[in-house]
N, C-alpha and C positions, 0 to 999 in steps of 0.2 A: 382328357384322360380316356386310355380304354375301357370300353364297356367290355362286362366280364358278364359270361352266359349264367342267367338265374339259375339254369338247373344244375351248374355248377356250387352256387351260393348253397341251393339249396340238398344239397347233397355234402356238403363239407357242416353244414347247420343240424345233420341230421334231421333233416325233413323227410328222407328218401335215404336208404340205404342199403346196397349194391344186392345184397342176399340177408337173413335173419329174418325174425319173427319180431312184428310192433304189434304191443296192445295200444287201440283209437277206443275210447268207449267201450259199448261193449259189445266193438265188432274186433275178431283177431284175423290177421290174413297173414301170407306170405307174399310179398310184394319184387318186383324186377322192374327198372327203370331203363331204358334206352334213351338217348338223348343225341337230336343232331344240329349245331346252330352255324349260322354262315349268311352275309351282311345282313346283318342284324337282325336277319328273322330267323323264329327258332319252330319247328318242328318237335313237338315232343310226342311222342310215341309212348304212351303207359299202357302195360301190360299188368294186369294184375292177376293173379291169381286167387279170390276170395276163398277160401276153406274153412269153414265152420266145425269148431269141438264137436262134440258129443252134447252138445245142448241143445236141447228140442225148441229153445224156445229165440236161440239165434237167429240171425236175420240175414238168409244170405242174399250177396249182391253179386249179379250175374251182368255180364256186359252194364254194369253202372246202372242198370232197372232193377227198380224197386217191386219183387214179386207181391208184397201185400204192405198196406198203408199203418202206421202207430195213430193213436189214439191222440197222441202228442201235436201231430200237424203232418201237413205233405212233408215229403224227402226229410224229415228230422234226421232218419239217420246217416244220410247222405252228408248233410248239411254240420251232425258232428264229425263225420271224417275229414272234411275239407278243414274244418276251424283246425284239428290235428296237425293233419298235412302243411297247409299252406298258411300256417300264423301270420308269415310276413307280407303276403300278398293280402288278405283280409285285412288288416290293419289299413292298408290305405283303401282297399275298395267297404269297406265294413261289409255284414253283415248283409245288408240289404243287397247290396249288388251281388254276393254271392246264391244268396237265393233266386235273384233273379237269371244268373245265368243257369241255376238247376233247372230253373222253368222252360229255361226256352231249348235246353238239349232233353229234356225229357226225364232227368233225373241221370242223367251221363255224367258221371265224377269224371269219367276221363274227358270228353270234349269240354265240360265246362271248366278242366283246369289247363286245358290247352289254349282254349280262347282269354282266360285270363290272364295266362303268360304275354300270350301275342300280345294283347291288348298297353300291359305294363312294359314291354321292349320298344314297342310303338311309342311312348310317350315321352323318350330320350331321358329317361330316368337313367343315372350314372350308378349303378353298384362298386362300390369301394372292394377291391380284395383283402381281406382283415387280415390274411396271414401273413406276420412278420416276415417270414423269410421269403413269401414274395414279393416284398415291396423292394423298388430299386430307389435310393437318393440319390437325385443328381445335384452334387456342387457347385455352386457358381465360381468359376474359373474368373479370380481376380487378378491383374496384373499389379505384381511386385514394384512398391515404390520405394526407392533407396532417399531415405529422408535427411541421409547429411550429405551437406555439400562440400564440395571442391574448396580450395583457398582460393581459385581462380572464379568461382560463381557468389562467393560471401561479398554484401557489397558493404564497406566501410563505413561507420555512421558518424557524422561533422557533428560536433556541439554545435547549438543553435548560437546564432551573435546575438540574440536579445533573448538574457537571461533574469526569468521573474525571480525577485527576491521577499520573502515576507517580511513586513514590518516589524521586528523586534517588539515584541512587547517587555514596556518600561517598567520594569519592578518598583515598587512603593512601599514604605512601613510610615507608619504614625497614621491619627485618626483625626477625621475632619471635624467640626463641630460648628455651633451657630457663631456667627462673628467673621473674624480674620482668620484664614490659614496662608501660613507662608510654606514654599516647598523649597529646599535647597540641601546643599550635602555636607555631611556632616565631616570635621578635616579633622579629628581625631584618630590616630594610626589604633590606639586598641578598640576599635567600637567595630561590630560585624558590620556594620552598617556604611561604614567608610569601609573596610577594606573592601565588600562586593560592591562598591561604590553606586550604593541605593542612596535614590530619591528619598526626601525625608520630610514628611508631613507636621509642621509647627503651628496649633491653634493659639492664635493669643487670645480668640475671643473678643465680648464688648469690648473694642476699646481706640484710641486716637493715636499714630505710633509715625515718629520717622523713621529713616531707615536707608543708608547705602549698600546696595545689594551685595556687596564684595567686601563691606568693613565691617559689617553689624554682626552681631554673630546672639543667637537664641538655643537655647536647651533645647538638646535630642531626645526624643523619646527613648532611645536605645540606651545610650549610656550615660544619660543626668545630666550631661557637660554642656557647657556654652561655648558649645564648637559647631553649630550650625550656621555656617555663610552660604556665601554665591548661592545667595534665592534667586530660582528664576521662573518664579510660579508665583501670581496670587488668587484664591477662593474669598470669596464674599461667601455665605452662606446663612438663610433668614435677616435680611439684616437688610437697614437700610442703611447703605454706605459710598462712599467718596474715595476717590483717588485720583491722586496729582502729581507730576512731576517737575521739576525744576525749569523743562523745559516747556511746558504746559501753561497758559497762562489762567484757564478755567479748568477745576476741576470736573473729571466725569462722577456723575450722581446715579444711584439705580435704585430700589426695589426689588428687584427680579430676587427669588429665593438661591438661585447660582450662579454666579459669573466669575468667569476666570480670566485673568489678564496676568499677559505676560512682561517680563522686568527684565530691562536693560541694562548690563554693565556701567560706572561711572554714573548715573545720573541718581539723584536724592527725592527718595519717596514718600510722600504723604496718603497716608490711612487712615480713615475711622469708619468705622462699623456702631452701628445703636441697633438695640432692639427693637420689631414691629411695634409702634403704637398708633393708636389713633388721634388722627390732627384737629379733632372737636376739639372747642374750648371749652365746654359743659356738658352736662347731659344730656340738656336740651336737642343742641345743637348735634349729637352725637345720634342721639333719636332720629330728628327731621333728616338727618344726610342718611341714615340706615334704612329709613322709610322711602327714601327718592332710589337707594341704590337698590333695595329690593323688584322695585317697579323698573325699572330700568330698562330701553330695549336690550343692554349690552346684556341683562342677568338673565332677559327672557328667553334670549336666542341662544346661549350656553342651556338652560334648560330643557330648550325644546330637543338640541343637539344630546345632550345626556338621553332624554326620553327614547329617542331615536334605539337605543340599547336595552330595549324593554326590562327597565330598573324601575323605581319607584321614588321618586325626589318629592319628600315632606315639604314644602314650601311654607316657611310662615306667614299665617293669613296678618299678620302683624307685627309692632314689635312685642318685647316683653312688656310685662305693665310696668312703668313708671317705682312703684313702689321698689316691687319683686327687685328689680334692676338699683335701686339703691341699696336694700338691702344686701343681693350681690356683691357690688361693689365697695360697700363697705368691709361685708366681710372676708373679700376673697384677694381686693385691690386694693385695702388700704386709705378706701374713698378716694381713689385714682381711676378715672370715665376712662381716660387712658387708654386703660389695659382690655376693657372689655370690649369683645371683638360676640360675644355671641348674641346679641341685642335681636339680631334675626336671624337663628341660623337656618340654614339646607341639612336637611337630611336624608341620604340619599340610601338606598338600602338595597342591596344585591342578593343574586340566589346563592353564589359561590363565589371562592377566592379570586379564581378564573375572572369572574366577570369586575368585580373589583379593581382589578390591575387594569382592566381592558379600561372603566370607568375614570380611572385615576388619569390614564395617558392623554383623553382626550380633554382632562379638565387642564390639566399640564400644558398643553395649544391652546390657552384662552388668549392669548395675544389677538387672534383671531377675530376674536369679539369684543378688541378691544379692551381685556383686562387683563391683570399681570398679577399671577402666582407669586406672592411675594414671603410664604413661607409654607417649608411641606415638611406636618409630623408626621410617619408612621408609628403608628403605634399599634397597629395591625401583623409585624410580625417580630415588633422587639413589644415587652412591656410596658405599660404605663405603668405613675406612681400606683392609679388604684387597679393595673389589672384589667378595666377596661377594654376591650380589643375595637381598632376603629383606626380611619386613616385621616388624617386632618389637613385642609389646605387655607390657607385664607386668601382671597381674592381682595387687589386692589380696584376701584374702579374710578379711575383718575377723575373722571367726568363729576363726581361729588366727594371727589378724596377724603374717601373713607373707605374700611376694610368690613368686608362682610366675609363669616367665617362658613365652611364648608364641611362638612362629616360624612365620609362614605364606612358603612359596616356591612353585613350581614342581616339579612332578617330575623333569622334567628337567635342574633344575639343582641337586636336590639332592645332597650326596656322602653321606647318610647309607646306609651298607650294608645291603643288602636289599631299599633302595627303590629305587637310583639306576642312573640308564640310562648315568650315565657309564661308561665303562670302569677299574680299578681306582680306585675311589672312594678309598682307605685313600690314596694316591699323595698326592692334595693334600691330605687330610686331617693326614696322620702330618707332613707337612711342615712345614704350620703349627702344629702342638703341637711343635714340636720349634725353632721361632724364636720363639715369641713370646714367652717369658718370660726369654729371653737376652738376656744386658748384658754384651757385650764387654770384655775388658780389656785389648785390647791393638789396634795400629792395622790390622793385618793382620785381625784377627774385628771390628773393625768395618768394613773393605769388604764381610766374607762377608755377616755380618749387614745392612747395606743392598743388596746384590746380592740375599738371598733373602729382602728382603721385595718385591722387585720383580719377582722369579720367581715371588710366591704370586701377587701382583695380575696378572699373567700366565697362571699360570690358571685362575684365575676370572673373566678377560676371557673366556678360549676355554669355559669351562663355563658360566657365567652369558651369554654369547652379548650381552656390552658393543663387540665387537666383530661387525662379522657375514658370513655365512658365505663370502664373498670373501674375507675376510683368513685366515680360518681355513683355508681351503683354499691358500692361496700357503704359507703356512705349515707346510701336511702333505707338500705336496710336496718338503719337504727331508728326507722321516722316511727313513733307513736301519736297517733292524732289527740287532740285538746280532748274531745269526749270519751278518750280510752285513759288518760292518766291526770286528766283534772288541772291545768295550770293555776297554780297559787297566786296570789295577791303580794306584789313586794308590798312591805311593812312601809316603804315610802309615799304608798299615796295613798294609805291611809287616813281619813279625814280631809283628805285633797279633792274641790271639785275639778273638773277641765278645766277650767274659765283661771279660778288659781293658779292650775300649773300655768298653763300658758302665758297666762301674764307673769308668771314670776321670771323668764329670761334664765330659767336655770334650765341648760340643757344635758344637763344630768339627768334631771327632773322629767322632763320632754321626753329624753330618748326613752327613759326608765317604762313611762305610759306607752309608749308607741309600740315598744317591744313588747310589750303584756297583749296590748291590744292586738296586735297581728300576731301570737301563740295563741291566742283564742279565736280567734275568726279565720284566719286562715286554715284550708282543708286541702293541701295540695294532691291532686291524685297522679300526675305526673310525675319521672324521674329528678327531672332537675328540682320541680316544684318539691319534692318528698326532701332532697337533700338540702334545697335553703334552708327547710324550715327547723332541718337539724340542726344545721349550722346557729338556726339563731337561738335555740333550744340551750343549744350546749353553752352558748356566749351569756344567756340568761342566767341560767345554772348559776356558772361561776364567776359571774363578774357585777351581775344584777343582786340576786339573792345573797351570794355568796357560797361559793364551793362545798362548804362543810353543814350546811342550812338545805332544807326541803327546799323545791322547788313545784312539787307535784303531793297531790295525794296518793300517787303510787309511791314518791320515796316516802311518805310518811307511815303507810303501808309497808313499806319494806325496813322502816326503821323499828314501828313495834317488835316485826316480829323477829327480827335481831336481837332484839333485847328479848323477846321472849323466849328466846334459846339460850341467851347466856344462862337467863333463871333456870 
């Protein structure tokens, strides 16, 4: 860029102007500028002419000598004309360099502003010309590209000879369940399901079934009919089951919780499906196999593997006690060893859902270790009977054939003790051991008994958080604590010691205590804890005492003074 002459800058800035009168301080002069500049050094020639008012007490400056000194410091008043004058040049040499060059000319405003020029031109300082209409733009001269082409420069594009096609995805209606499903399509002309000519999901469930893939025909889910043929699909699903064909002289046998085999035109099918049991002959026997498969390398090395996931896997240091487990299984199986799969379960307890699924997938590869997934509940994102939230698997472990059961939840919604952030965990637990194996005899214990099984799914809405934390919250706000409205005494255990109830087997009776007793000693100060205790409050009320009956000495308090208003 050209370098443009300062004393130009500074003559356009008003620093210097050509003829007139500047007030500097309180010096007034009439000033003339000459200026001559040529490669790159400049000459400046200032002429001033200093003329002082009529004021005696002005300070004239004659050839830039100061005839008599201010009180203020040397060349003060020099040194305010300069700052006047030359703003822009002070700014970069400050203050101090201007004083200094007054010192070394003597107090000469004119050499010391010459040599400050020279000095600034010397240092390849570029001054910019500010005024618009001298600046030139120069454009950058781009050459014109004509962006379509010729018919003669377009080059023709071949379809490719290997052309990718995606795999259709197979549409499906009907829904699978534990047992047998069959897939095949349904030949009824009015059914939507035949005319989009959808696959068609048929559970028959437990059960033992022949079947020629092309002759048999089963109800559609879509239109009622027994117009489901040409199966050419089978699901096992939880189940331990068999499958054979005419041409087959051994049936195949599995466990595995899914397998799917496919069905051939022409040949005749044998099926059955039973549900997971245990192959103990006794309790006994059902114990010692649960206790070997606990210990087990095959269960230790799946654990260490879970652990691997920084989760938490409950491991039981045993099994249940003997008793507890008959008890169980009388009440829950019918006194059938059977059935009971939780003799020692796993409990395995995640921070989020996230890790949960992640947990689930790798218990899913137990093949690995030698054992076989042979049924998978979620009940972690459909409902259980009681509400519950938790995922459930049961592990074969062929090596002492027997099933050991598995449970992945949340921490936070577990009630298991020691682990659980709910507030008295034992609350809903003891609750539901205490209804579920109960069979009514009479019409009065079957409202109790359906009242508390809808006060467990109650809460385990507000623990499993099926509900959310809006509701749980309108909900806490009705909690008043046992020492703020006094819980009354139901008229049933009256003259009752524990040791009576207890022994009497009446779990009316039982529940009736249990619930008195946890309205009075439980103090929840947390939200879920605040809202159980309503829950069980309310269930008290109306199904304990009875609806239209105190239940507190606040309502018996609020019942006087009702009547003391009618008076």
């Amino acid at each position: 860029m050209k370098k443009k002459p300062l004393c130009n800058v500074l003559l356009r800035n008003n620093y210097f102007e050509s003829s007139g009168w500047c007030l500097f301080a309180d010096v007034v002069f009439d000033h003339k500028v000459k200026a001559t500049i040529y490669n790159d050094e400049t000459q400046l020639n200032v002429n001033r002419i200093l003329s002082c008012h009529n004021n005696k007490d002005s300070i004239k400056l004659l050839g830039g000598m100061q005839d008599q000194k201010l009180e203020q410091g040397r060349y003060a008043t020099e040194m305010k004309a300069l700052l006047k004058l030359c703003t822009d040049i002070i700014d970069k040499k400050g203050e101090e360099e201007v004083k200094k060059k007054l010192e070394e000319n003597n107090g000469n405003i004119g050499l010391a502003v010459e040599k400050m020029i020279a000095t600034l031109l010397n240092s390849n300082s570029e001054i910019q010309d500010e005024d618009p209409k001298t600046k030139k733009i120069e454009e950058p001269i781009e050459d014109k590209i004509n962006e379509q082409k010729t018919e003669d420069e377009k080059i023709e594009e071949k379809p490719s000879d290997k052309i990718e096609k995606k795999e259709e995805e197979i549409e499906e209606i009907g829904e699978t369940k534990p047992g047998i499903n069959l897939q095949g399509y349904c030949v009824n002309k009015d059914c939507l399901a035949s005319k989009a000519k959808l696959l068609v999901w048929v559970n028959i469930g437990f059960d033992a079934i022949t079947f020629i893939p092309d002759k048999t025909f089963y109800n559609c889910p879509n239109c009622k009919q027994s117009t489901v043929a040409s199966v050419v699909k089978v699901l096992f699903l939880d189940s331990e089951h068999s499958i054979c064909d005419n041409d087959t002289s051994l049936p195949t046998k599995s466990n595995h919780y899914q397998c799917y085999y496919s069905i051939k035109f022409g040949l005749t099918y044998q099926l059955q499906a039973r549900k997971i049991l245990q192959h103990a002959i006794n309790l006994e026997d059902l114990i010692t196999r649960s206790e070997n498969a606990i210990l087990s390398t095959e269960i230790i090395n799946l654990m260490i593997e879970l652990q691997k996931h920084l989760i938490t896997v409950v491991k039981p240091l045993k099994v249940k006690d003997r008793a507890k487990l008959l008890e169980q299984i009388h009440f829950d199986y019918g006194n059938d060893c059977k059935q009971a799969f939780d003799v020692g379960r796993f409990t395995i307890l995640c921070d989020n859902p996230t890790q949960l699924q992640s947990i689930m997938t790798v218990i899913k590869k137990a093949e690995q270790f030698n054992l076989i997934v042979s049924e998978d509940e979620d009940f972690f994102t459909r409902q259980s009977k009681t509400h519950y939230r938790f995922h459930s698997v049961k592990l074969y472990v062929p090596k002492y054939d027997v099933y050991v059961e598995m449970q992945a939840t949340l921490k936070k919604f577990t009630t298991l003790e020691g682990y659980s952030d709910i507030e008295n965990p034992k609350l809903s637990h003891l609750f539901y051991e205490y209804i579920r194996g109960w069979k009514p005899s009479n019409t009065s214990e079957e409202e109790l008994k359906q009242a508390s099984d809808v006060t467990l799914i109650k809460f385990n809405d507000i623990i499993c958080e099926w509900i959310d934390e809006k509701e749980i919250k309108k909900i806490a706000t009705r909690f008043k604590p046992h020492s703020e409205i006094r819980i009354l005494k139901p008229p049933q255990l009256k003259n009752k010691t524990e040791e009576q109830i207890n022994a009497s087997n009446d779990i009316s009776l039982i529940l009736t205590k249990f619930v008195y007793d946890q309205l009075c000693k439980f103090n929840p100060i947390h939200l879920k804890g605040k809202a159980i205790y309503v829950i069980l409050f309310e269930y008290f009320k109306k199904y304990i005492m009875g609806e239209m009956n105190p239940a507190s000495c606040a309502d018996v308090v609020l019942i006087l003074k009702n009547q003391k208003n009618k008076n």
